[in-house]
C-alpha positions as CSV (number, residue, x, y, z in Angstrom):
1,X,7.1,-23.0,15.6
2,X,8.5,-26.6,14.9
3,X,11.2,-25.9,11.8
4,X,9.9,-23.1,9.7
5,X,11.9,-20.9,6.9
6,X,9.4,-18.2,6.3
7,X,6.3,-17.1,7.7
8,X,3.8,-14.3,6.7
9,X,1.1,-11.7,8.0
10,X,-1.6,-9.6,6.3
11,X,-2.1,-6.4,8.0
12,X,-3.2,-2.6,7.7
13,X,-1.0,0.2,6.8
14,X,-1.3,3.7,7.3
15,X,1.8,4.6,5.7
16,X,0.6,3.0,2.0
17,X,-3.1,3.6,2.9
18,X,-3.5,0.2,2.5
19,X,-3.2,-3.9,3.1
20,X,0.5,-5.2,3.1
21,X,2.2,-8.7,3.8
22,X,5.0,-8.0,5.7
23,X,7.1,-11.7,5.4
24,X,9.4,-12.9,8.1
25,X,12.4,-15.4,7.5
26,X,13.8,-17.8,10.2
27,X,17.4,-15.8,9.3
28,X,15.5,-12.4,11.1
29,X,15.1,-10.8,7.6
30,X,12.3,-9.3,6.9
31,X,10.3,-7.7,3.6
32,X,7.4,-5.8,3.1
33,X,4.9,-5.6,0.1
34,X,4.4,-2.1,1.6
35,X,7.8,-1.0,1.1
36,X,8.8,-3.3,-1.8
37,X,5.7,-1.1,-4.0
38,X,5.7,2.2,-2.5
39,X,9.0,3.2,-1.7
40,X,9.7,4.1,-5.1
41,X,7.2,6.6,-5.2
42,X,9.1,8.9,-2.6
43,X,10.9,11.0,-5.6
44,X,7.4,11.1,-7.4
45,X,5.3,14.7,-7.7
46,X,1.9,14.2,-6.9
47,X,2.7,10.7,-4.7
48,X,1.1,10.6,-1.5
49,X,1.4,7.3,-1.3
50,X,5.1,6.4,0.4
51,X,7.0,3.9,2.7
52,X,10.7,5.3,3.3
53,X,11.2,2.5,6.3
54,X,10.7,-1.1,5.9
55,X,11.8,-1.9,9.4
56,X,8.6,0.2,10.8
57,X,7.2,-0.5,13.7
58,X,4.6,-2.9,12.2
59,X,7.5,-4.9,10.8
60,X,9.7,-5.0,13.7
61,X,7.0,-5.5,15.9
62,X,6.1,-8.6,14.2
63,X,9.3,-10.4,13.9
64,X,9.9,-9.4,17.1
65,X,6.5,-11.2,18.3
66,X,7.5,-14.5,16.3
67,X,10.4,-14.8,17.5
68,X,10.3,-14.2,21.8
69,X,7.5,-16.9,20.9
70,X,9.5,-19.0,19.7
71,X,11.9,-18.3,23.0
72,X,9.0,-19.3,25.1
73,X,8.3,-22.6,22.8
74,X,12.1,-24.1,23.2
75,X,12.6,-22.8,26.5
């Protein structure tokens, strides 16, 4: 990737039973819609709906992806 700041992926989510964009910055950070709506929810009765983790696998996974990419590309 030629000089990016942020870049984004729709995907699936068992957790939140449910699409999330999960956002990755050129910094490593990372953020969720998953986990920014449902992690709330954990101290909630009657909630099934819950993220506790925003660095899941799904999230990781991705920003890990971009960047050994992004290794390759320069190197």
């Amino acid at each position: 990737m030629i000089d990016w700041q942020l870049t984004a992926t729709t995907i699936f989510c068992a957790e939140v039973e449910g699409e999330v964009t999960i956002f990755v910055y050129k910094d490593g950070s990372v953020n969720c819609t998953g986990f920014d709506r449902y992690h709330q929810d954990t101290g909630k009765t009657g909630s099934k709906t819950v993220c506790t983790n925003l660095m899941c696998q799904q999230v990781s996974g991705y920003r890990d992806r971009l960047f050994s990419e992004e290794a390759v590309d320069n190197g």
